[in-house]
C-alpha positions, 0 to 999 in steps of 0.5 A: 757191413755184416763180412766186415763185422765178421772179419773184425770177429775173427780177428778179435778170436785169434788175438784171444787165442794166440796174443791174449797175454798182451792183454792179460799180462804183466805189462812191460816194466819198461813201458810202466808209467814213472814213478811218483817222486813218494814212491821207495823205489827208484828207476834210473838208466845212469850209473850210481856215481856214489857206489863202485862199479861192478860191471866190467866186461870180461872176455874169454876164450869158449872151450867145451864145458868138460875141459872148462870144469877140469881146468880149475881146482874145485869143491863138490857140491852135492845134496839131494836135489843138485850136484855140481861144484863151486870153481876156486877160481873166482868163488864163482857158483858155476856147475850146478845140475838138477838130479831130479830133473832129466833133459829128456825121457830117453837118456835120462841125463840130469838137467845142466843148469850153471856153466862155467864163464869160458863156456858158450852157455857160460851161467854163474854167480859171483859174491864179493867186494868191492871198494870206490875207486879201487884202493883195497885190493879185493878178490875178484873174479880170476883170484885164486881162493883155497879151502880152509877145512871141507871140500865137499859142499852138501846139507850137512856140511859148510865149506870155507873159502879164504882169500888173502891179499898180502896186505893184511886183510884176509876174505872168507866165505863161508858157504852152506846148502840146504837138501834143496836149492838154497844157498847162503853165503856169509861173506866174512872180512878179516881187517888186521891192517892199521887202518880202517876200510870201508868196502861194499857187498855185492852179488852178480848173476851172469849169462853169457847168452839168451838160452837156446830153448826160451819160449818166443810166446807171451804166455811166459815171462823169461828173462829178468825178475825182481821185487823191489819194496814188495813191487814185482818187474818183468824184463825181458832180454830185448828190453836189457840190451836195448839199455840198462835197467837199475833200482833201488830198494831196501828190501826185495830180490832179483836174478833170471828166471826161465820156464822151469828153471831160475836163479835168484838173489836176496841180499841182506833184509833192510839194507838199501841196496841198487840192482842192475840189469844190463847187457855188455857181451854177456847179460848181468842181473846184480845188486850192490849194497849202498852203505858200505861195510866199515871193518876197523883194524884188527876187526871183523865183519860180514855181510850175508846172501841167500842164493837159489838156483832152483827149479821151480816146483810150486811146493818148493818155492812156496815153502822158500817164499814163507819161511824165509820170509821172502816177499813174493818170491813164489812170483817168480813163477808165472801165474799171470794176472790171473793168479787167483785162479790159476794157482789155486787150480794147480793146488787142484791138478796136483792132487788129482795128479797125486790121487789118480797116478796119472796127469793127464787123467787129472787133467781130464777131471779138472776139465770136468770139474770146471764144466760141472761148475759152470754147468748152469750158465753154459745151460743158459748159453746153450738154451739160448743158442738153441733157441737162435739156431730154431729161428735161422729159417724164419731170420732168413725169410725175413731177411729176403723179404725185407732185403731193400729195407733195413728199418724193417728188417731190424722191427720185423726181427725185434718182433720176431725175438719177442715173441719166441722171448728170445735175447741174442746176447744172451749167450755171451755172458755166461761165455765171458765169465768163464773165459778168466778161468779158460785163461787160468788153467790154460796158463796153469798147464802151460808153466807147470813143472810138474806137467813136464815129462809126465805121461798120458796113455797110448802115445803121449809120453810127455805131456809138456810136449807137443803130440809126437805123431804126424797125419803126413806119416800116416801116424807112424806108419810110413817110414818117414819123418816129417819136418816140425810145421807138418807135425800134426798130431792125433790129439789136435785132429781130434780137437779140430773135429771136436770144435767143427762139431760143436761149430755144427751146433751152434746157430749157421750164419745167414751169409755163405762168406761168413759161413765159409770163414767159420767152417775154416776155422777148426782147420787153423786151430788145429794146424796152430795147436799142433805145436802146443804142449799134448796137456793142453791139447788133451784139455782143449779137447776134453772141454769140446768133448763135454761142451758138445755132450751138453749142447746136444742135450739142450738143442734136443729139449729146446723146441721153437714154434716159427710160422 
């Protein structure tokens, strides 16, 4: 029964570990209970037979991006934060870069984010109408639209593009950008026909395929986002090609979200409107405004769309979230369950960071922090441990003497607990209420954007990455590099023997399996943790580095009299 609740506890230990969003995370939103017939928001897998369609399958030939940007007539976009250009072949928003973000540390080439739609990586978003039954001929995604005025896009300056269908009806869109992700579209219909129209907004976001870099780990969502009537769902792409996902909600936003980087949708505040998430060769996260837009004759009007095509710095999509007026849309970075502590513990990291140059040194001194903070429950703990560990030889005496007799084995170790005023589960407590903060700061460093590409010291370069050095090279010395699975760096070496260390500390069980289980332990956490990012290694280590510092102090001070 002991090796059983042993194994039981170890598996328990490594769910924690590896799976413990499963637990702790955002449930799956197709899983979610249904909704109550008085809820504002509606889930429905069928189509809306009242609006138009939106989701026609478009396939192209793939050429190379170069050949795809040339091929088409485009306007610039440039500001301080992004560069690209918009194709006036379709309207579409399909070439966008991130200037203050590179793909790696070497060549230092700009983050390419958007695609045109004839590229492999094809990423763009369309704006337009569209009418039920197509009796209006509206623009669509192969229309040619021309620049009236500007052809360059940036913060200071809009461009206009014009549509003309020959029959009297004239579409502009009127483009601005702010000096970092934000995009506003005002999309304007000119009706100088003899008859009334009614035509629907709509906005569409589409990717041609899951991107090669996801993170297969549940630490993340990546995928399909949106609030809808303050309600926040969670996609992933499994769940979209499996079947389409469509709501309705009068005020919110949606798109696709990445680690580091997103792209999202606000229509038009109190307006109801329908979104899609769906899956026909190339996945599509749009919404279409369910009242339709009545232009009378030599009238106009317009219907307005915010765009980000961002990446997701905390100050700047918290900034978007308050002065847009954009509910929850600084969700669309992951804090997890835990978002109460680990976005208050990223504003600690980031000045830390801020104050001392360095982010692996403000990791260091937030680890400090958290074990000064606890520093009285982890004394409990550890006091309670040395205590135990004081005990083993009498437990094991007992347990010899009384091995027929389990009744009085158990009174003899009652006894034996009493009068050293000792509590076996003491040491729990103060271990379960630390593990949301564990949790917390652990999810803090493995989503932050601000951790990427930062360095520590020696040969950490990239504290979002994992440990570059191999022990199967001799840590660079041999000429020779190593497949990915025998990457085992120094930083997780170090955590590996900082947590067999602390092992040492802490009471040995009586029985030599379990002990065996235990001392190998350490061995697979470090083989685990060789691919996680350097941060949170450096984290893992420092926390074990202090853990032992405290418990050998304690273990020193507690002295147990057994005879």
């Amino acid at each position: 029964m002991e090796n059983k609740n042993v194994f039981i506890a170890i598996a328990l230990s490594m769910s924690v570990l590896l799976f413990w969003s499963a637990f702790f995370e955002t449930p799956n939103p197709i899983e979610d209970k249904p909704l109550s017939n008085t809820s504002n928001q509606k889930k429905i897998e069928t189509s809306n037979s009242i609006t138009p369609n939106i989701n026609e399958t478009i396939e192209t030939q793939k050429i190379s991006r170069e050949d795809s940007i040339k091929k088409v007539k485009r306007v610039k976009i440039e500001n301080e934060s992004i560069v690209g250009s918009i194709s006036l072949k379709g309207g579409l928003i399909d070439d966008v870069s991130f200037k203050k973000h590179k793909n790696d540390l070497e060549n230092k080439e700009n983050v390419i984010f958007l695609n045109p739609k004839d590229t492999i990586d094809g990423y763009f978003i369309e704006t337009g109408w569209t009418s039920i039954g197509d009796k209006i001929n509206v623009p669509s995604i192969n229309s040619d639209w021309k620049v009236a005025g500007n052809n360059v896009l940036s913060e200071n300056q809009s461009v206009t593009l014009k549509w003309d269908n020959g029959e009297g009806i004239v579409f502009k869109k009127i483009i601005e950008l702010d000096n970092k992700y934000l995009f506003k579209i005002s999309q304007v219909i000119e009706n100088n026909s003899n008859n009334s129209i009614d035509l629907y907004p709509y906005a569409q976001i589409t990717r041609n395929k899951i991107p090669d870099d996801i993170q297969n780990f549940y630490i993340s969502h990546e995928g399909f986002i949106g609030v809808f009537d303050d309600e926040l769902k969670e996609d992933d792409y499994d769940d979209v090609e499996e079947k389409k996902i469509s709501r309705e909600s009068s005020n919110g936003w949606l798109g696709i979200t990445d680690k580091y980087w997103m792209t999202a949708l606000v229509p038009e505040q109190g307006k109801n409107f329908k979104s899609t998430f769906l899956y026909n060769n190339t996945f599509k996260a749009n919404y279409i405004i369910n009242k339709p837009t009545t232009i009378q004759p030599s009238s106009s009007n317009s219907n307005n769309v915010r765009l980000f095509v961002a990446a997701k710095e905390v100050d700047t999509v918290d900034s978007y979230a308050e002065n847009q007026n954009i509910q929850k849309l600084d969700l669309v970075i992951d804090w997890g369950w835990f978002y109460f502590f680990t976005k208050p513990l990223f504003f600690i990291i980031d000045y830390l960071f801020k104050i001392s140059g360095n982010f692996g040194v403000a990791i260091v001194l937030i680890t400090i922090g958290i074990r000064l903070l606890f520093f009285p429950l982890a004394n409990y703990s550890f006091r309670s441990m040395a205590k135990m560990k004081a005990l083993q030889p009498e437990m094991v005496r007992l347990k010899e003497l009384h091995k027929d007799d389990k009744t009085k084995l158990q009174q003899e170790m009652m006894a034996l607990y009493k009068k050293e005023k000792v509590n076996p589960a003491s040491g729990c407590l103060p271990v379960l209420i630390q593990i949301p903060f564990f949790f917390a700061i652990y999810k803090m460093l493995f989503i932050s954007l601000e951790m990427r590409h930062q360095p520590f010291f020696g040969w950490i370069n990239d504290l979002s990455a994992q440990d570059p050095t191999s022990l199967f090279n001799a840590f660079g010395l041999i000429p020779w590099d190593p497949p990915g699975f025998l990457i085992i760096g120094i930083w997780p070496i170090l955590m590996g023997l900082s947590m067999w260390v602390q092992q040492k500390l802490n009471p040995a069980p009586a029985d030599p399996i379990q002990a065996k289980i235990f001392a190998f332990f350490p061995i697979f956490l470090t083989i685990i943790l060789a691919s996680f990012p350097s941060g949170l290694v450096v984290y893992w280590t420092v926390n074990n580095i202090l853990t032992i510092a405290q418990q050998w102090v304690i273990m020193k001070k507690t002295k147990i009299k057994t005879n």
